[in-house]
FIKOLZA-1660 file (N, C-alpha, C; in steps of 0.1 Angstrom, whole numbers, plus 5000, padded with zeros to 4 digits):
% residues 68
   i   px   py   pz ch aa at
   1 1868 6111 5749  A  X  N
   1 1854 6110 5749  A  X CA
   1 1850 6096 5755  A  X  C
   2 1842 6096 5760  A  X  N
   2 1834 6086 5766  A  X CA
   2 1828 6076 5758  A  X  C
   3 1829 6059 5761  A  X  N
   3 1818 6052 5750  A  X CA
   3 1805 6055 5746  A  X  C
   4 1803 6058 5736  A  X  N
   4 1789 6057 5728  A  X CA
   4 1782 6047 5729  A  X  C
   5 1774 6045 5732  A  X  N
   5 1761 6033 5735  A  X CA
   5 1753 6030 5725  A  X  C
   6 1755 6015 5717  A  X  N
   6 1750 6013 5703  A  X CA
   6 1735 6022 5705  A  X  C
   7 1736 6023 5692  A  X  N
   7 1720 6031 5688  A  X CA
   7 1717 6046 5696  A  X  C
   8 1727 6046 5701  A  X  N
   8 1730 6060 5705  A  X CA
   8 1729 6076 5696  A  X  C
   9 1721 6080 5692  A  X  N
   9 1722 6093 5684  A  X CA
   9 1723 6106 5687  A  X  C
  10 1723 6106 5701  A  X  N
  10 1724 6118 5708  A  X CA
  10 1741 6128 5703  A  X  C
  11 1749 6119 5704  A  X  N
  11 1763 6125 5700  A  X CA
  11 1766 6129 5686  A  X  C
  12 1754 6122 5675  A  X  N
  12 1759 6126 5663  A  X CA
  12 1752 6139 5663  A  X  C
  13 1745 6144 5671  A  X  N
  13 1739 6161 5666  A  X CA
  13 1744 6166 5677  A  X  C
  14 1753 6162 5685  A  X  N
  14 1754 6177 5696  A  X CA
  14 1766 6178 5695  A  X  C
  15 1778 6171 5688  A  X  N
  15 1789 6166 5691  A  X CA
  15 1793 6172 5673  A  X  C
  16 1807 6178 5671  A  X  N
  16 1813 6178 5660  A  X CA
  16 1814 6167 5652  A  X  C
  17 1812 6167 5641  A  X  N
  17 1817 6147 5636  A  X CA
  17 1831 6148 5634  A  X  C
  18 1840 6158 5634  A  X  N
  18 1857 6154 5634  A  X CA
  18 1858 6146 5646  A  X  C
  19 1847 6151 5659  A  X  N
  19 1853 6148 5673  A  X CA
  19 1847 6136 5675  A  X  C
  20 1843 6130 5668  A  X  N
  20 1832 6117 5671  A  X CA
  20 1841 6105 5662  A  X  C
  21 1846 6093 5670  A  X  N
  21 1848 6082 5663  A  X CA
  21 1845 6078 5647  A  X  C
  22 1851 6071 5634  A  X  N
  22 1843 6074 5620  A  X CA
  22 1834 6063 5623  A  X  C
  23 1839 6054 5621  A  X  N
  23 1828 6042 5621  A  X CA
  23 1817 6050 5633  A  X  C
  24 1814 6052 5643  A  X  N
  24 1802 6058 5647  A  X CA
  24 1796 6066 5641  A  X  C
  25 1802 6077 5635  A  X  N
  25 1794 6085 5620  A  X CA
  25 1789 6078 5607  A  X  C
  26 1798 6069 5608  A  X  N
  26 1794 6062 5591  A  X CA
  26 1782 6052 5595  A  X  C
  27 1780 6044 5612  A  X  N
  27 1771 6038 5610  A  X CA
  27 1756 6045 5612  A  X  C
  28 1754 6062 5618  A  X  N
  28 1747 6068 5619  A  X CA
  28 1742 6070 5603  A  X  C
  29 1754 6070 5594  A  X  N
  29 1749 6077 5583  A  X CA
  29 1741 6066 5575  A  X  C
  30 1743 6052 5577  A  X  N
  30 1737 6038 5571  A  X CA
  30 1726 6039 5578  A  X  C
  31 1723 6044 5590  A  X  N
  31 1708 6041 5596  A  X CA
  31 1701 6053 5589  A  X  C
  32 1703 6067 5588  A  X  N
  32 1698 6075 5582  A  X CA
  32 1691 6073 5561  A  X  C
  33 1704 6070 5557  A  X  N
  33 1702 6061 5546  A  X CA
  33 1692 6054 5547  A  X  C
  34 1689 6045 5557  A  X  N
  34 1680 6031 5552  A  X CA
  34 1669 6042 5558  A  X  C
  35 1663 6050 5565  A  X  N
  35 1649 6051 5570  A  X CA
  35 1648 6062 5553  A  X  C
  36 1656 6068 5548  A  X  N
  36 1652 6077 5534  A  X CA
  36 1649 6069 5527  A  X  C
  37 1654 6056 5524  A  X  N
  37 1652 6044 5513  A  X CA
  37 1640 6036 5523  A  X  C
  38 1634 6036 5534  A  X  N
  38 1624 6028 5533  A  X CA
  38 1612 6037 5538  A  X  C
  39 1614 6047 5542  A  X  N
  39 1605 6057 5544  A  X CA
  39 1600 6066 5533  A  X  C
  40 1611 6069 5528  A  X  N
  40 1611 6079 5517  A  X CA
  40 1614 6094 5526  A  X  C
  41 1617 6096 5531  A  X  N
  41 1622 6109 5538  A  X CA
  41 1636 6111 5535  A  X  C
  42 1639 6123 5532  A  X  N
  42 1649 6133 5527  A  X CA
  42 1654 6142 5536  A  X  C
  43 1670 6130 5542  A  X  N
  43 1675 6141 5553  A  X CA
  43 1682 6148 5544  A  X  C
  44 1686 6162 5546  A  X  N
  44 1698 6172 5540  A  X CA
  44 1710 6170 5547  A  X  C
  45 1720 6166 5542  A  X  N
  45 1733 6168 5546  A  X CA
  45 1735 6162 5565  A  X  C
  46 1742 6172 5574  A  X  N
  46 1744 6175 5585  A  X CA
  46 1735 6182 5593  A  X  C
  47 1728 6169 5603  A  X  N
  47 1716 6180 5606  A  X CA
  47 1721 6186 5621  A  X  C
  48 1721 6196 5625  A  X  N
  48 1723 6201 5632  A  X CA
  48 1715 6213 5643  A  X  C
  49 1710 6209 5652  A  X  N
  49 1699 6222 5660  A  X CA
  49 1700 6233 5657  A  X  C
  50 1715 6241 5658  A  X  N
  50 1715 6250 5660  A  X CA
  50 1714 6262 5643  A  X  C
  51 1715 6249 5633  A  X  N
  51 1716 6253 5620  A  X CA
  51 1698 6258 5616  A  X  C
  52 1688 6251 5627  A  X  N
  52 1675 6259 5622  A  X CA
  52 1667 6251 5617  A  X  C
  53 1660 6240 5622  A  X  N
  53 1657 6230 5616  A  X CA
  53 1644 6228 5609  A  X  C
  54 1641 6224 5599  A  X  N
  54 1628 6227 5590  A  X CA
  54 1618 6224 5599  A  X  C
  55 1607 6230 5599  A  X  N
  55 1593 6226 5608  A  X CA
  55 1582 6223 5596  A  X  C
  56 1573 6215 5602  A  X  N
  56 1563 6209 5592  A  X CA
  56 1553 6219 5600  A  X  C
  57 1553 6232 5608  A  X  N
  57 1541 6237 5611  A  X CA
  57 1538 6248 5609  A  X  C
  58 1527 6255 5608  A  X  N
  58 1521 6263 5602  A  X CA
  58 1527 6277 5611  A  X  C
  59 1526 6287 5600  A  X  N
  59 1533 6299 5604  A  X CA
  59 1520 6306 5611  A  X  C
  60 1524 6310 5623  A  X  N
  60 1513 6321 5628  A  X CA
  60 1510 6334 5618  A  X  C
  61 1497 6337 5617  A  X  N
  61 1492 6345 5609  A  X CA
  61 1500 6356 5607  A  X  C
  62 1507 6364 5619  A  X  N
  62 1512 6371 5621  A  X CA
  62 1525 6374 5615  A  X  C
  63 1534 6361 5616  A  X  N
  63 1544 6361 5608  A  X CA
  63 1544 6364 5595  A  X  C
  64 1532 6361 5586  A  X  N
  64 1532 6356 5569  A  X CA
  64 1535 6374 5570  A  X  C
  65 1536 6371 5555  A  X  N
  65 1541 6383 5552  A  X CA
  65 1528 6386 5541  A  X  C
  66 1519 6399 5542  A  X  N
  66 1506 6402 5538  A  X CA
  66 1513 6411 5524  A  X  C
  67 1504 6407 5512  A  X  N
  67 1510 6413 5498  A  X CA
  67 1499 6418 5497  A  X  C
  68 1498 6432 5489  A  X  N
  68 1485 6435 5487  A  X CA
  68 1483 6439 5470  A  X  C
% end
């Protein structure tokens, strides 16, 4: 694999983390840590695109599911 370019985050979500250098994972995981500790945001685990990623937007009407 090719060098990683500090501050680079592109490879920790499209890339396996077995296949990715550790120290490059571990310092992704220290930056993510500090924005949950100073932001207060709650990443889950391994984020990943293709896993479905939580959206903060509103469901088209259509989708909801109507109870009567």
């Amino acid at each position: 694999m090719k060098r990683i370019k500090h501050r680079d985050l592109t490879h920790y979500f499209l890339e396996d983390h077995r296949r990715l250098p550790r120290a490059y994972v571990a310092s992704c995981k220290r930056f993510f840590k500090e924005i949950e500790q100073r932001e207060g945001i709650k990443f889950a685990g391994k984020f990943k695109p293709e896993a479905g990623a939580p959206s903060a937007k509103l469901q088209a009407p259509s989708a909801l599911k109507k109870t009567q």
